[in-house]
MIRO-233740 format. One record per residue (C-alpha): x negated, y, z. Coordinates in steps of 0.05 Angstrom, whole numbers. Layout:
<pts>
u,v,w
X,Y,Z
...
</pts>
This chain:
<pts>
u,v,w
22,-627,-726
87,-655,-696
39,-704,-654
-10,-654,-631
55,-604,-606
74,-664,-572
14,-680,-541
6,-609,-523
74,-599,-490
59,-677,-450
-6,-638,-421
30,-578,-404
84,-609,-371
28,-655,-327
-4,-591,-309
62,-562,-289
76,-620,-236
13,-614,-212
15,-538,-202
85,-547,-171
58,-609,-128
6,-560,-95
40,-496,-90
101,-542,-50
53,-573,-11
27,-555,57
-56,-551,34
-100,-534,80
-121,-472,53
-128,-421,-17
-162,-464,-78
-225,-412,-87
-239,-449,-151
-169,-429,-180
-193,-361,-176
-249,-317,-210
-316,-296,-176
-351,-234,-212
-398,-276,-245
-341,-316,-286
-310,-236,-306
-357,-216,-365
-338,-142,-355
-356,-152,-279
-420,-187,-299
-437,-136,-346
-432,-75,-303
-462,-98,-245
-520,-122,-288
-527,-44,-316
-531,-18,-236
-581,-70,-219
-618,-42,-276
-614,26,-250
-633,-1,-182
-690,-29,-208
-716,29,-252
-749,79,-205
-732,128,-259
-670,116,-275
-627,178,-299
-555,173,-332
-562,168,-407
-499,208,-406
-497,273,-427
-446,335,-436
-462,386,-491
-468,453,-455
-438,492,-513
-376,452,-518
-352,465,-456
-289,504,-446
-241,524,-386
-181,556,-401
-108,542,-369
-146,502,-305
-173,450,-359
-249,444,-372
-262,399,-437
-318,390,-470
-367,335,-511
-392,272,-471
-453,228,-505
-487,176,-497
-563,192,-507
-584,109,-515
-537,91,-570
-579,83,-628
-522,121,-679
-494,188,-646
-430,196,-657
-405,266,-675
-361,304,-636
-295,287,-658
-316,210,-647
-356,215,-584
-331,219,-520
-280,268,-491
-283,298,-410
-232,340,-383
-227,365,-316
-159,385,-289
-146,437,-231
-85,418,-200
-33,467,-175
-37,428,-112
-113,428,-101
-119,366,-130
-172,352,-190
-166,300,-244
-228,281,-274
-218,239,-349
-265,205,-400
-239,177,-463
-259,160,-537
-244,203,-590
-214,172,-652
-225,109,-626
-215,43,-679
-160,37,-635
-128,77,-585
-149,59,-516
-86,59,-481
-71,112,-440
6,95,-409
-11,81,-334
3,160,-325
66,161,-348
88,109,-303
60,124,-236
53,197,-230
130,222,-211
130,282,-263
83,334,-299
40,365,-253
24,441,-254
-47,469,-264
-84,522,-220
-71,590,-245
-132,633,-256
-115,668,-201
-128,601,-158
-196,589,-188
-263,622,-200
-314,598,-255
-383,623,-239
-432,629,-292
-475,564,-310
-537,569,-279
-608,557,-318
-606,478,-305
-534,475,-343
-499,473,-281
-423,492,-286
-397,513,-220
-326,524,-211
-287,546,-143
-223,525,-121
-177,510,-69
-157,545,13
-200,612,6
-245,578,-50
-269,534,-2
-277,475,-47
-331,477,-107
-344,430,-163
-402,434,-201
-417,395,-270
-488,375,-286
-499,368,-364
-561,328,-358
-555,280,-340
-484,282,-332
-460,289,-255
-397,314,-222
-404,340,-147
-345,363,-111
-363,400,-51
-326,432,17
-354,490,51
-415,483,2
-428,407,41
-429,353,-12
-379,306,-3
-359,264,-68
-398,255,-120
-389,217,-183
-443,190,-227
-493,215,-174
-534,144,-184
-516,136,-258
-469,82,-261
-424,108,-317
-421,67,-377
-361,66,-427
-359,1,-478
-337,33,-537
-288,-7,-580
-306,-40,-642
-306,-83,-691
-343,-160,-670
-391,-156,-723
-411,-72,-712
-466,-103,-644
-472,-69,-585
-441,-5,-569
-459,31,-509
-518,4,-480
-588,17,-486
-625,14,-558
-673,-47,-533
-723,-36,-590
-798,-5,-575
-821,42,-627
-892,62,-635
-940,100,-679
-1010,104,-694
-1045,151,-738
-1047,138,-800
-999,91,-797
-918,87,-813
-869,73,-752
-863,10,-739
-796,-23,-699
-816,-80,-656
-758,-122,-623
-765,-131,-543
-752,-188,-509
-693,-171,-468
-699,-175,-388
-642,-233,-354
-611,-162,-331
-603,-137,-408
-574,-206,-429
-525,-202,-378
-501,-139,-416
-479,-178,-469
-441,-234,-435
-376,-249,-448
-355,-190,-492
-307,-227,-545
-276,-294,-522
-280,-312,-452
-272,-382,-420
-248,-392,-351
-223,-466,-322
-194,-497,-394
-163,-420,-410
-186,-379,-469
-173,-305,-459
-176,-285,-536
-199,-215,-527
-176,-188,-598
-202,-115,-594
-268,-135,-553
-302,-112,-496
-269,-46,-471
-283,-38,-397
-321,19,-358
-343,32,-295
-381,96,-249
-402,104,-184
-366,148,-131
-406,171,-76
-371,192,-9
-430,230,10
-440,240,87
-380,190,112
-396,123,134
-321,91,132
-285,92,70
-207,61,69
-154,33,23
-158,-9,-43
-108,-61,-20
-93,-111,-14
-147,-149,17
-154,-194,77
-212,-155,108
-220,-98,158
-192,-34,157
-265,-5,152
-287,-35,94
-351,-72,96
-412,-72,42
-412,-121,-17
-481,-93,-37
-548,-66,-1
-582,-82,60
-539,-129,109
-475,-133,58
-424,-171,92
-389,-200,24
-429,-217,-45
-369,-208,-83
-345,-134,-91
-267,-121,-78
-216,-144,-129
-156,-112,-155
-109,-156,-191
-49,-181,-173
-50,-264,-167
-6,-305,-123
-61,-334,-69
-25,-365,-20
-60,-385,44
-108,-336,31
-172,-332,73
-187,-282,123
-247,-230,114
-258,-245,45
-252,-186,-12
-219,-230,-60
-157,-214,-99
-82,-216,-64
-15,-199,-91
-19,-124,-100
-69,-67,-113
-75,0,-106
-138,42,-132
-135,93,-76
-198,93,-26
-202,154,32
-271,168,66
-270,200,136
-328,227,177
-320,267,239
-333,329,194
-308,312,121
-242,279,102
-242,262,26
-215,207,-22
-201,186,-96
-145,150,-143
-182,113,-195
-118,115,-239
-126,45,-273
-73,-21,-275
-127,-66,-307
-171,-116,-267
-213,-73,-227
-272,-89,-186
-304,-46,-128
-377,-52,-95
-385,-17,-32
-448,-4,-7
-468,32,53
-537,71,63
-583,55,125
-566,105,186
-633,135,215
-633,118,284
-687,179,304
-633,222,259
-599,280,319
-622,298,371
-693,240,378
-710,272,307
-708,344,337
-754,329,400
-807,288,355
-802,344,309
-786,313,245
-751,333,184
-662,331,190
-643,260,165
-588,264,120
-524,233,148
-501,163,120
-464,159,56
-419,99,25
-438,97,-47
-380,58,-91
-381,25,-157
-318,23,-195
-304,-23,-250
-241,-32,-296
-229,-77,-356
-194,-25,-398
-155,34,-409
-195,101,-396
-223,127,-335
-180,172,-301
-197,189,-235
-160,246,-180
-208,271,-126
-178,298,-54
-211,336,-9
-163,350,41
-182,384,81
-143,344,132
-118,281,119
-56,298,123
-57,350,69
-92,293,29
-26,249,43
16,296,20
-35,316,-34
-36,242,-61
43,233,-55
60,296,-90
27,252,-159
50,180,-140
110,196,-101
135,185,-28
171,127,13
250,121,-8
292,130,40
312,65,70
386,49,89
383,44,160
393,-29,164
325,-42,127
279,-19,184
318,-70,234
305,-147,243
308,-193,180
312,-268,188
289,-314,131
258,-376,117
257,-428,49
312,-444,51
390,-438,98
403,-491,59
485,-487,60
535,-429,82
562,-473,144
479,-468,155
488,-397,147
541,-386,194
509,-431,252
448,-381,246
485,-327,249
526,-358,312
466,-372,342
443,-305,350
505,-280,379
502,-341,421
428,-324,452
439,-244,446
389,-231,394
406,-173,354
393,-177,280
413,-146,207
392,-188,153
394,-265,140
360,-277,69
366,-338,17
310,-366,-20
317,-402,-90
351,-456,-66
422,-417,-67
418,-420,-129
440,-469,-186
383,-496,-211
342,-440,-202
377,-391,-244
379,-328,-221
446,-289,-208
484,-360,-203
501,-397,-134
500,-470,-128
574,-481,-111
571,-547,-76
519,-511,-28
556,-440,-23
626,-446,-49
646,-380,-29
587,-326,-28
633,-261,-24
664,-296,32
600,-313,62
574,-238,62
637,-204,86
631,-245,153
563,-221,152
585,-148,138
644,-160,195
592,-151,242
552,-98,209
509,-148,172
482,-158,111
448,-207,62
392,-208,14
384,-264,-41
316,-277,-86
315,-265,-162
244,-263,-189
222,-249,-258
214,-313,-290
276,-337,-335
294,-411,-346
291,-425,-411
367,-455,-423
419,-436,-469
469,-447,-428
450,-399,-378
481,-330,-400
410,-297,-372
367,-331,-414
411,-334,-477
415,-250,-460
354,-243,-457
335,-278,-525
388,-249,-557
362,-173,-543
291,-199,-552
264,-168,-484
222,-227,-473
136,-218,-467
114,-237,-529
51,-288,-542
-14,-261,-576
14,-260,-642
61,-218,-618
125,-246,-647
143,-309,-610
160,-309,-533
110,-328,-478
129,-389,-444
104,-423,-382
125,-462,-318
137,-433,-252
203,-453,-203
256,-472,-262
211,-508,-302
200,-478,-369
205,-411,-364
206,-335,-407
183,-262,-366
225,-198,-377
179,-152,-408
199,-95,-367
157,-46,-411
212,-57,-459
268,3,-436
322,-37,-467
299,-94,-418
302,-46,-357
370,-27,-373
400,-91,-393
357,-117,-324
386,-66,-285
464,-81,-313
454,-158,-278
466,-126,-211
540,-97,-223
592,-134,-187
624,-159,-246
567,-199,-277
531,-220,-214
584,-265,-185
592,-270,-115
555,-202,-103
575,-156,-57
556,-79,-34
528,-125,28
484,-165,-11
412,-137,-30
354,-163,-65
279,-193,-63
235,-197,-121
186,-245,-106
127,-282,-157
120,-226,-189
45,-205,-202
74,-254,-241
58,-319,-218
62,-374,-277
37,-436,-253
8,-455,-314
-32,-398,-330
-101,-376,-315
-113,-363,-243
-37,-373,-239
-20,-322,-272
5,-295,-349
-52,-296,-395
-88,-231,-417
-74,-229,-484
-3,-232,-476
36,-166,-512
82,-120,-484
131,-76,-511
96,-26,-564
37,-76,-581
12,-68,-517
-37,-132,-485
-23,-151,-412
-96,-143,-390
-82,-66,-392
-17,-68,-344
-23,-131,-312
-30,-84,-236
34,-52,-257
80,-100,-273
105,-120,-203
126,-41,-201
157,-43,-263
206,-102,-237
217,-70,-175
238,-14,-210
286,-41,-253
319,-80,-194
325,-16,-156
356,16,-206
401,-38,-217
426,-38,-146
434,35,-148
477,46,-219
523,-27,-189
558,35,-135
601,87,-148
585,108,-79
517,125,-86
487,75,-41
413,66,-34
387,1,-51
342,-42,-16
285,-83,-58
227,-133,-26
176,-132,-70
112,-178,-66
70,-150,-112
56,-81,-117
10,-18,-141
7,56,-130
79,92,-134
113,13,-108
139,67,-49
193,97,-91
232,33,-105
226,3,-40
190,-44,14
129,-95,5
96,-148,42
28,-190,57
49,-259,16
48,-325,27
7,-321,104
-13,-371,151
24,-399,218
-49,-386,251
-78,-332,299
-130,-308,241
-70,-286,207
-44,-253,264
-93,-215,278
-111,-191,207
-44,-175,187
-57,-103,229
-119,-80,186
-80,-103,126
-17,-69,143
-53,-6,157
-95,-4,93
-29,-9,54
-5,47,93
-52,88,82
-51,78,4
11,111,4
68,40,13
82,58,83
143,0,86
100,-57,91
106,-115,130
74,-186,147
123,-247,152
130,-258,230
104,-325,256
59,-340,187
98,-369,123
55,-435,124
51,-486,170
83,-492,247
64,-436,295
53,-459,372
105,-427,415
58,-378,453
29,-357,374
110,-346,351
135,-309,413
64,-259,407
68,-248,337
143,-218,341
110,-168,407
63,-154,345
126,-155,284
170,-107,323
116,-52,305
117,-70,233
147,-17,186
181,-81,150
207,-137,201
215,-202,181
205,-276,208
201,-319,143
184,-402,144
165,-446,85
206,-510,66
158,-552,106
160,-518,166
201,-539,220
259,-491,237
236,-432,280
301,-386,300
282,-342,360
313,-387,407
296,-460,387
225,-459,432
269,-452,489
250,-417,557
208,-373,570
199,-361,507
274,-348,476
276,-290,532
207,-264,513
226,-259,442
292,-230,456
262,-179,490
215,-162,434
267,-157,384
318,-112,430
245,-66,446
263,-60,365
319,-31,366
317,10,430
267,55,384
299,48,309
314,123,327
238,140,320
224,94,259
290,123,227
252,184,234
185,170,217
212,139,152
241,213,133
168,236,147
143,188,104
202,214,55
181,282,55
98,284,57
75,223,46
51,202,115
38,133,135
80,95,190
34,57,227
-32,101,231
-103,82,246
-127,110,311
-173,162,259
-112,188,233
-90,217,292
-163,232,336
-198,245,275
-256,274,307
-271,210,354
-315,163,317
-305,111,364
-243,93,326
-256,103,259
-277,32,255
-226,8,303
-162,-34,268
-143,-84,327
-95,-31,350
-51,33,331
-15,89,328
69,87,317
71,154,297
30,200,335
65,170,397
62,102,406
-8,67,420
-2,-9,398
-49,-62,416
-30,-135,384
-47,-198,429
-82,-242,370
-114,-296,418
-86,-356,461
-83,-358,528
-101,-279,536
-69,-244,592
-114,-181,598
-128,-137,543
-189,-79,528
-154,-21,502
-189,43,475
-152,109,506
-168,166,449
-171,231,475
-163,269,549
-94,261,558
-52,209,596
-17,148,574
45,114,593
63,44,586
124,44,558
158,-14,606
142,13,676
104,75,662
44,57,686
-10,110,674
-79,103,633
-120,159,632
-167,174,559
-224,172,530
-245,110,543
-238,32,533
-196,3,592
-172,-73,615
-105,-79,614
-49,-125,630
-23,-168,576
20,-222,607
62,-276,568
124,-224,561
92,-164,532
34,-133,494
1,-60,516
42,-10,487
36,53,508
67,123,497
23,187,489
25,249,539
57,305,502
103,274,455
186,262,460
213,198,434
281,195,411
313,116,439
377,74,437
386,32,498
445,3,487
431,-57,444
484,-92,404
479,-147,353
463,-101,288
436,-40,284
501,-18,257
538,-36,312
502,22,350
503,83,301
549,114,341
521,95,410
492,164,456
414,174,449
357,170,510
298,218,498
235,201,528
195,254,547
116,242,555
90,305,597
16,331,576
-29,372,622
1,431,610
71,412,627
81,416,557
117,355,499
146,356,428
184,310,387
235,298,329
288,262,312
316,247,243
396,230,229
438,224,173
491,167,147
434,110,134
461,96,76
473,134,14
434,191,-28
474,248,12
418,268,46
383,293,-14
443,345,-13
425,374,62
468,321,97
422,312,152
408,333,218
333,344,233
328,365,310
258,393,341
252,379,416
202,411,452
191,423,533
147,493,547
148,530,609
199,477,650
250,483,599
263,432,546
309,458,482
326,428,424
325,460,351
341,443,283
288,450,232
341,445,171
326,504,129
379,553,134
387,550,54
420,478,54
489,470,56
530,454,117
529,377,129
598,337,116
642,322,165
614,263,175
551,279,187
584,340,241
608,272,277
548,247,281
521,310,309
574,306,369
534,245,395
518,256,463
443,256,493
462,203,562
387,199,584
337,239,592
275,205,622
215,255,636
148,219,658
85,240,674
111,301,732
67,317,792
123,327,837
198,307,827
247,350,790
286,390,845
341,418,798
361,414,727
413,462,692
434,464,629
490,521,600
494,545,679
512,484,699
466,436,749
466,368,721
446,306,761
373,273,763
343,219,803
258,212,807
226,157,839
146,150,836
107,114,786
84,43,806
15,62,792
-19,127,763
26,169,821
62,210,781
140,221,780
189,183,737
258,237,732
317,208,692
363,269,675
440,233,676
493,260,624
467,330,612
522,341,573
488,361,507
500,320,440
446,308,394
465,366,345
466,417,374
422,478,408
409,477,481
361,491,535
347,451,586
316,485,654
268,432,705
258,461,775
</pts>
């Protein structure tokens, strides 16, 4: 035995070099082989194999039925009996399946299948993890139940004037949710669902159809023939106990568990989310008639880096959360599930004589193109929430109101982060940060990779590099500056290292299959044990690290990034932690593997919280993430490529996380891998300054790439990018608090704010800031014009010399070496800095330029978002939330704080004596004349547009400050 362990550990430590060779090395590109298809899942293999059946059967119906008579609503909950009609022994009721359908207090309905007295319990925890707190149901009130009808149909009104129906089919069983009595999701509408009931290896199949032919002839007993079974019904069995993938055995104690249904988004053509994925925003069919991918989407989290482009395969982080628009329906769904989930997308065929052709030739309507979807999990139960707006805002705030909104940054977070593996000493630290007061490049953050540490343990420094940390961040934090250092999840395995030795002592390491020894495997220390952060005692002890005393060298300057945490493990399968790992409470990794990221993230977060006694927000990078990621802080794309494909896809990804409810989300600036061309470097930070998260990050191979080290033009162009940053942190600030309160994304897609012009709802090459800023990325060499689309039939202004574009329309535009098209949107006010100092700190107290964006109708609004940036006062009413709108030639300014919070601090009161210097208003016919504000007449200058001939007024000190009321008179 002693020679086989030893032989076993040689192996394992080969492997380990080799995994550590080719994650340190520069390869060309993502190892596709390292990583599963569908075909090598079992439960993928299986499920899809059941819908080609159905495909193939012209007849096909869901063997799924509910029993009428069980049904029962009462409290907003309909329950009743769910059976399958092709399992050869039916189960009774109390061991069958159980449906419930929950009416949510916020229009919201919950839709969930599960065994009854199952051998063992499926597990069930994801809810009490992601969703924020117990919802409330509809009250009676809120909800109508019509009678069933004479097919068994259950109909049941809800929602905005009862606009909103679902009705239940009992057989076969079918859930349609409809708006304005127009179908518009559907689930189980093809007859996709299929639930692998557990049980024991020896008990056969369980679930699927009874493949035996009976017959009888008179005068004759019944006779049971076995049938040959189709390629189609073999696949149904493949894979269900032990799985092999590469030279790892995924034990798969309790047997094949998984599930899957279809969702139909009936009527919409472009359906949205499920990150992360390196594809379109749009997202294109896997199955059907001219599919773009074979593979359908993956969700589970796996450290790929170099990923390819337009591919559906798996990335760091997944959320379950897909919207459909159309011009006329706005729906979507959260497929509540942290196991390996797969997705098929297919979309039907459009009928090109459908409209207006199909009128004149007389034939019959065409009904409009759907997206039919196919979801498939590993395990757990299905639980899925259905949204149906009706706007997508309400959906937003709808789907945040479960999973919870964006934290409130500290202001510095939304600034300019600068990165790379690794500043390899702190003299290196200081001649970065001289550097960028030497050039004039403002910036907040300079991060440290694993090398600052000693020997890869976390919460140590290596003293020869960084004698003096504290030190180090107070000259930082002299200048308003702060740090960030990485600690990731994995734990060196060394008794000498008071982490490790903790850790063991209070047994909060993730426990092998057998569930009493600890899980070891290699990743940047070498030999290496994961926090089992289902383990509350873990969280806790976790979260003590951060205090001052026991993290050494910390400082209230010095935050946190949580990288490899999906987790990586170099030596596991698909680089990753086995399966049948256990967790805390005998639970097996395969049914939390999505959440665990979260669950680290969390316990950092709280960790940098509870170190303050003056309640100071934290700030936590997180790489991998999953729905409800948002409340603990920001997230970005991985491990990217120095390359314009990556460019140019980081948009559509960005904006797909965004829109699955992680709004601070960010791509690292100039591509982790590889050595980014000058004219690629300076165009992807005109692209970064318009991420929610902005950071330039390098890997140890790269050469250095500080703003300024390419040298003219291009240390100017970038400069200027960077400074464009934080002349508008005044709007992010206050989108983030918008994000805060309802859920909204950041960075929209053009859809999200012209929802009714389909010529954008496949459009992700540019977007929206807001709903004010139009951004269109430069993603190719050598390109000095640009086409941008112009939504809607107002004006535009480019936001460096005003220029005018006029919408709807697609429009070439200038894009020369020193800027990209960004423009802002007639009828909107954006709050900007212009005096730009080396941190964003430096300039909290600096006076405030409002740009005002004048519609047709001589009319604008905007907001603008304040409070100290930096602890949890707000949450108390220590704010200052100011409305700006210009009606009638006056513009005034209002707060929107509700009346009923208490009077902000005195700090905050200070901050409210800041002084509006600037007021620029574009987009006027003829010059402003006159301005008065308070009786008095306050100076302006106009000049006229370089092109579009409109008028260009800049009101001078009108003497107002940002807090208070006023009214401001153009003549």
């Amino acid at each position: 035995m002693a020679h086989v362990k030893s032989k076993s550990k040689k192996t394992t430590l080969l492997r380990s070099v080799l995994a550590l060779g080719l994650v340190l090395g520069c390869v060309s590109a993502v190892k596709r082989e390292d990583f599963k298809t569908c075909s090598q899942s079992g439960f993928c293999t299986r499920n899809r194999a059941y819908a080609d059946m159905a495909k193939e059967d012209p007849k096909w119906a869901s063997p799924f039925q509910l029993n009428p008579s069980s049904l029962r609503l009462k409290g907003g909950i309909l329950t009743g009996d769910l059976f399958n009609t092709q399992e050869s022994q039916q189960p009774s009721a109390s061991t069958g399946l159980g449906f419930e359908l929950h009416l949510l207090d916020n229009d919201v309905v919950r839709v969930r299948i599960n065994e009854r007295n199952p051998i063992h319990p499926r597990y069930d925890g994801v809810q009490d993890t992601v969703l924020i707190k117990p919802y409330g149901f509809a009250t009676e009130a809120n909800y109508e139940r019509l009678q069933k009808d004479d097919n068994g149909i259950l109909t049941i009104q809800y929602g905005p004037n009862n606009r909103n129906m679902v009705r239940i089919s009992s057989a076969p069983f079918k859930i349609e949710f409809l708006v304005d009595g127009v179908p518009t999701v559907l689930l189980n509408n093809d007859g996709l669902l299929r639930f692998e009931r557990l049980r024991n290896k020896d008990d056969g199949v369980v679930g699927d159809e009874k493949l035996v032919d009976q017959a009888s002839e008179e005068g004759e007993g019944e006779i049971e023939t076995q049938v040959e079974k189709s390629p189609l019904e073999l696949k149904l069995e493949e894979n269900s106990w032990e799985e092999r993938f590469k030279e790892f055995t995924d034990s798969k104690p309790r047997g094949p568990e998984s599930f899957g249904m279809d969702i139909t988004f009936s009527g919409i053509n472009h359906v949205y989310g499920i990150p992360e994925h390196a594809t379109s925003l749009s997202l294109k069919a896997t199955r059907g008639a001219g599919a773009s991918y074979s593979e359908p989407y993956r969700l589970y989290n796996l450290d790929v880096f170099e990923y390819e482009v337009d591919n559906p395969m798996a990335l760091y982080g997944s959320i379950p959360f897909m919207l459909g628009h159309s011009k006329n329906n706005t729906a979507a769904v959260f497929w509540m599930n942290a196991a390996e989930t797969w997705i098929d997308v297919e979309k039907s065929e459009t009928d090109i004589t459908s409209g207006l052709l199909s009128w004149i030739k007389g034939k019959k309507p065409v009904q409009a193109p759907s997206t039919k979807t196919h979801w498939i999990s590993e395990s757990g139960v299905l639980d899925v929430f259905v949204f149906l707006g009706p706007t997508q805002r309400d959906i937003f705030r709808q789907y945040s109101s479960l999973v919870g909104t964006t934290a409130m940054p500290q202001a510095f977070s939304i600034a300019y982060h600068q990165c790379r593996w690794n500043y390899n000493t702190q003299q290196d630290v200081a001649e970065v940060d001289a550097g960028f007061d030497e050039h004039d490049i403002p910036y907040d953050v300079l991060w440290l990779d694993i090398e600052h540490t000693n020997g890869k343990r976390y919460f140590t420094w290596d003293e020869a590099k960084f004698p003096n940390p504290a030190d180090m961040q107070q000259s930082l934090a002299n200048k308003g500056r702060k740090m960030v250092t990485i600690i990731d999840p994995h734990i060196k395995m060394d008794s000498g290292y008071h982490v490790s030795q903790q850790g063991a002592d209070l047994d909060v390491y993730i426990k092998n299959k057998d569930g009493t020894s600890n899980f070891d495997g290699w990743c940047w220390p070498g030999s290496s044990q994961w926090i089992d952060f289902y383990n509350p005692k873990a969280r806790d002890w976790w979260a003590s690290l951060f205090k001052y005393e026991t993290y050494v060298g910390s400082t209230k300057s010095l935050f946190t990034w949580n990288d490899m945490n999906e987790p990586s493990v170099f030596t596991g399968p698909e680089i990753t932690i086995p399966k049948d790992v256990i967790h805390y409470g005998n639970v097996e990794h395969r049914n939390v593997h999505n959440l665990y990221g979260t669950m680290f993230h969390s316990a950092t977060a709280q960790g940098l919280t509870e170190r303050n006694e003056t309640n100071q927000r934290p700030f936590v990078l997180s790489r991998a993430f999953f729905a409800g990621t948002q409340r603990y802080g920001a997230i970005w794309t991985g491990d990217n490529v120095a390359s314009w494909e990556h460019l140019e896809i980081a948009s559509p990804m960005l904006l797909t996380i965004g829109l699955s409810g992680v709004a601070f989300s960010g791509a690292d600036v100039g591509g982790f891998f590889g050595n980014p061309e000058p004219e690629l470097l300076t165009r992807w930070y005109q692209a970064g300054i318009y991420y929610p998260f902005f950071r330039a990050h390098a890997h140890l191979d790269s050469k250095r790439r500080e703003p300024w080290l390419f040298g003219e033009p291009y240390t100017s162009q970038i400069r200027e990018a960077i400074r464009t940053r934080y002349a508008y942190l005044p709007l992010w600030y206050t989108l983030f608090h918008e994000a805060n309160i309802d859920g909204m994304p950041i960075i929209r897609p053009m859809f999200t704010v012209f929802p009714e012009d389909e010529s954008v709802f496949g459009l992700d090459d540019q977007y929206m800031v807001g709903d004010a800023l139009l951004v269109k990325p430069v993603v190719k060499p050598g390109v000095t014009q640009s086409t941008v689309y112009f939504a809607g039939t107002e004006k535009w202004f480019d936001i460096k010399d005003f220029s005018i574009q006029q919408g709807p329309g697609a429009k070439e535009v200038a894009s020369p070496a020193d800027k990209i098209p960004v423009y802002q949107r007639a009828g909107t006010i954006v709050p900007k800095r212009e005096r730009i100092r080396r941190s964003s700190k430096a300039m909290e107290n600096d006076p405030f330029t409002l740009v005002v964006a004048m519609d047709s109708k001589g009319e604008a609004s905007g907001r603008l978002y304040l409070d100290d940036g930096e602890t949890f006062n707000y949450e108390h009413g220590d704010y200052i939330l100011r409305e700006f709108k210009v009606a009638k030639g006056t513009l005034s300014s209002r707060s929107l704080k509700p009346t009923t919070e208490p009077e902000v601090s005195d700090f905050m009161q200070y901050k409210a004596g800041i002084r509006i210097e600037r007021i620029v208003v574009v987009g006027l016919a003829a010059p402003l004349k006159q301005v008065r504000v308070a009786g008095h007449e306050v100076e302006v200058e106009c000049a006229q547009a370089a092109q579009g001939g409109h008028y260009v007024c800049t009101v001078k000190e009108p003497r107002v400050t940002i807090g208070q009321d006023f009214d401001l008179s153009f003549v």
